[in-house]
C-alpha positions as CSV (number, residue, x, y, z in Angstrom):
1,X,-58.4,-54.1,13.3
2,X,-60.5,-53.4,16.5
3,X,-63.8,-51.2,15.9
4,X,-65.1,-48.8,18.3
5,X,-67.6,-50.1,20.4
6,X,-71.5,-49.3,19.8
7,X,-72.3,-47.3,22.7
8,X,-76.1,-46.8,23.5
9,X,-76.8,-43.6,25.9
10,X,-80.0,-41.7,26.9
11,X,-82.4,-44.5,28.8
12,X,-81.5,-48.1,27.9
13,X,-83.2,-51.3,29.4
14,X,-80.4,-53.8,30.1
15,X,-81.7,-57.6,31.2
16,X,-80.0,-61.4,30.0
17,X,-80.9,-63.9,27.8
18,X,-80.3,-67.0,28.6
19,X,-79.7,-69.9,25.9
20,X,-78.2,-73.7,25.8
21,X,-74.7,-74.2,25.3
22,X,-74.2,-76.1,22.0
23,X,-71.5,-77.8,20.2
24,X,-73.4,-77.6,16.8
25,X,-71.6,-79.2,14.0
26,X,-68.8,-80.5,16.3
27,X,-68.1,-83.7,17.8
28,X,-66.5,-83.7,21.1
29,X,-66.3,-87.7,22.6
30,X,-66.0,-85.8,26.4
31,X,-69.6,-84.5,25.3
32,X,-73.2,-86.3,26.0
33,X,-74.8,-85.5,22.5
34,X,-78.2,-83.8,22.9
35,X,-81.0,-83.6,20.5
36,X,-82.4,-80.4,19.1
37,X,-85.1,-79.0,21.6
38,X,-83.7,-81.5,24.9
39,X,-83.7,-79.4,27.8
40,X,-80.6,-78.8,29.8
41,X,-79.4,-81.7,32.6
42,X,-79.3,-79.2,35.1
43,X,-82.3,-76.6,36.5
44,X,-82.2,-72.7,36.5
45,X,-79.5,-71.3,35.6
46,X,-76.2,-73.4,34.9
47,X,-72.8,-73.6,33.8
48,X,-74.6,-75.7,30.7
49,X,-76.5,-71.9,30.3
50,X,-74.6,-69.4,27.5
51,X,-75.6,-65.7,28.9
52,X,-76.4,-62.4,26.6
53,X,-76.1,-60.1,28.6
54,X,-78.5,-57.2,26.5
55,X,-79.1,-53.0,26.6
56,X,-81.5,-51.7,24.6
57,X,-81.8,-48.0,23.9
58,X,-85.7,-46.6,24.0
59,X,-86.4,-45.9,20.3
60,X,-82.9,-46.6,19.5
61,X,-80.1,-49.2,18.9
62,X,-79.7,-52.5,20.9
63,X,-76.3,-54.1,21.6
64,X,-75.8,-58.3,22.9
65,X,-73.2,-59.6,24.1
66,X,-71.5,-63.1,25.1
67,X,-68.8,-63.1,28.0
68,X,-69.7,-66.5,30.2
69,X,-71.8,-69.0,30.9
70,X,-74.1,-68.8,33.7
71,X,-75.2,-65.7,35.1
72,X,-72.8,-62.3,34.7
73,X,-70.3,-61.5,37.3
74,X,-69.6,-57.9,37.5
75,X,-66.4,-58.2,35.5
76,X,-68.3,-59.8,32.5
77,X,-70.8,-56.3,33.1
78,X,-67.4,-53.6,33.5
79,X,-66.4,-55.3,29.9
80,X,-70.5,-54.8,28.7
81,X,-69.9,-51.3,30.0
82,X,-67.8,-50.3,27.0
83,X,-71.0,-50.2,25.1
84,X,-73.1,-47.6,27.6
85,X,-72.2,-44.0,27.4
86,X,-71.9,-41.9,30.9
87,X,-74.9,-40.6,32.8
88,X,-77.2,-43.0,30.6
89,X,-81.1,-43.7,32.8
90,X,-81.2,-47.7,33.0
91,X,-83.9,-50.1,34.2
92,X,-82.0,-53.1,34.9
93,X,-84.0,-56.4,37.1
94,X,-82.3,-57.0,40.5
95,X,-78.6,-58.5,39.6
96,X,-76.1,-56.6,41.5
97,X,-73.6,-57.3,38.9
98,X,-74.5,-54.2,37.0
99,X,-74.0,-52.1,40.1
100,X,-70.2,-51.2,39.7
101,X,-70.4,-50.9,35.7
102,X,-73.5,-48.5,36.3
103,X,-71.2,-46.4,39.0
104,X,-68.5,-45.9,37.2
105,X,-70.4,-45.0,34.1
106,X,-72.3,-42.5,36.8
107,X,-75.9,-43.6,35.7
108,X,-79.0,-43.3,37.3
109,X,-80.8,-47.0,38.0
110,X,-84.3,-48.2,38.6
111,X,-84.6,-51.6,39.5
112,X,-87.6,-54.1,38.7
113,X,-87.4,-57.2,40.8
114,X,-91.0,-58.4,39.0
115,X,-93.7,-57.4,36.6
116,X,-95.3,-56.1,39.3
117,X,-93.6,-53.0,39.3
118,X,-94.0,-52.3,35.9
119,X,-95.8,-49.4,34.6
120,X,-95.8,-47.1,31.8
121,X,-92.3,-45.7,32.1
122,X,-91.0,-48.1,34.2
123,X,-90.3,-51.5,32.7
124,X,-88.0,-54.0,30.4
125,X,-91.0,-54.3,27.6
126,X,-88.2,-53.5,25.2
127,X,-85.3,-55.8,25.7
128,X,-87.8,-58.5,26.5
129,X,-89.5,-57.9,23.4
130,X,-86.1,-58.1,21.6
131,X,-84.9,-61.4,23.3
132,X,-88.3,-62.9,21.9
133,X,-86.9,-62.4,18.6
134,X,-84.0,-64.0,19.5
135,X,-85.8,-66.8,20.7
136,X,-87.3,-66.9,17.2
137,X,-84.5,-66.7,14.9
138,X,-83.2,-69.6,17.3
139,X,-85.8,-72.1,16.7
140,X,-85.1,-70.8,12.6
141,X,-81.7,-71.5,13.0
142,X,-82.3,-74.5,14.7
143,X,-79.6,-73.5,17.8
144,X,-76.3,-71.9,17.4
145,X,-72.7,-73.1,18.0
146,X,-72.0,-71.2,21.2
147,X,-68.2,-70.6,20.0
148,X,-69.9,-68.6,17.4
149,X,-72.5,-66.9,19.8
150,X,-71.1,-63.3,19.6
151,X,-71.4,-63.6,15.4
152,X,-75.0,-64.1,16.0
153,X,-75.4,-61.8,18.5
154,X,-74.1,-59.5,15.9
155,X,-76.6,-60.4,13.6
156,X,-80.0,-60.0,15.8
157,X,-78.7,-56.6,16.7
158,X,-78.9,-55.5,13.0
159,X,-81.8,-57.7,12.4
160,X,-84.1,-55.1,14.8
161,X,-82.4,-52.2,13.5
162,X,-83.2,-52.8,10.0
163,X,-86.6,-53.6,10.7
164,X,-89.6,-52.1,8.3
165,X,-86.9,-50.9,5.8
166,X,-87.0,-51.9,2.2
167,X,-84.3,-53.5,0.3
168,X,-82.8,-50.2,-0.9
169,X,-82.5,-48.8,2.6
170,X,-80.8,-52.4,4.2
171,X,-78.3,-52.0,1.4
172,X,-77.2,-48.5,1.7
173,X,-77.2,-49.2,5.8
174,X,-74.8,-52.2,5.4
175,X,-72.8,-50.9,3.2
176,X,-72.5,-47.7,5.9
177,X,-71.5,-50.3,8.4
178,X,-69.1,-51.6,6.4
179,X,-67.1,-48.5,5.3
180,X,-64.8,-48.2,7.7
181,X,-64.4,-51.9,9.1
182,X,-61.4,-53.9,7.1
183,X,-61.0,-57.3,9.0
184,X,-58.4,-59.6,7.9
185,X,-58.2,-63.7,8.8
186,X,-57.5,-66.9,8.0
187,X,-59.9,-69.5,7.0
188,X,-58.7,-71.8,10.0
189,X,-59.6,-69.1,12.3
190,X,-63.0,-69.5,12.1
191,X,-62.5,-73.3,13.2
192,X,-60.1,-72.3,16.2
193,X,-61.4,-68.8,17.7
194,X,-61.9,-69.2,21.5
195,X,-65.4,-69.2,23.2
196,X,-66.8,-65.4,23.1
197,X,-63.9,-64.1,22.2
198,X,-65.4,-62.0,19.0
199,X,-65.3,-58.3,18.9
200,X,-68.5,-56.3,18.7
């Protein structure tokens, strides 16, 4: 069963994450084994680099998602686009592969090349704020397996929503999500599901 996407609208702030690729809890001989916390072999960003590409709604909802490695190509943003409704306001930093999606959805950019153009409306304060957490629950989790990378994205997404609730409220919020989502799958799958191929 295939959900309906979570679409953010209104003014979002859409920027990457950027996070190692890891084969976590599988051996691959092919594969130079790397300790937790060694940097990449390559500099910047690199095909060894798993990308999130990340919206996040001003006092709202935030959606991440895993299409590539490296930086996005506008295909990998036209897929992201599923999750921003039409005539949405975005701040987006200077990657042009967001220009199609963002026409076609008919919304209205502003661009921040550097922190130098930030100022009280104009900035990415909030999806930086929510990759830092990200970042966190990463060291906590001590990396991810990237084949699972969508999972987790998932998960940080209803991590910030649920935020300053109690118990009670997480409960009732889950249980919301939940009501109309049946999946059904086999054990094996989870062993055999192609890289970022999980639905959000």
């Amino acid at each position: 069963m295939r959900n309906l996407p979570y679409v953010l609208s209104e003014q979002i702030e859409i920027d990457e994450k950027y996070v190692q690729k890891s084969h976590k809890g599988v051996s691959i001989p092919s594969a130079k084994p790397r300790k937790r916390g060694e940097a990449a072999s390559k500099r910047g960003i690199s095909n060894e680099k798993v990308c999130i590409i990340t919206a996040v709604q001003r006092l709202g909802k935030a959606v991440a998602r895993t299409f590539n490695m490296a930086k996005p190509t506008s295909e990998d943003c036209l897929k992201f686009g599923q999750h921003i409704e039409e005539n949405t306001y975005a701040w987006t930093d200077g990657l042009e592969s967001y220009t199609r999606m963002l026409q076609e959805k008919q919304c209205k950019r502003t661009i921040l090349k550097s922190y130098k153009e930030y100022d009280t409306v104009n900035h990415l304060n909030n999806v930086n704020s929510f990759h830092n957490e990200i970042e966190k629950q990463y060291e906590i989790y001590r990396g991810v397996a990237s084949k699972y990378i969508n999972r987790y994205n998932a998960l940080f997404c209803i991590q910030r929503e649920v935020q300053g609730m109690d118990a009670q409220e997480i409960l009732v919020y889950v249980l919301k999500k939940l009501k109309y989502s049946i999946h059904y799958f086999f054990i094996r799958q989870i062993a055999t599901d192609a890289l970022f191929e999980v639905s959000f």
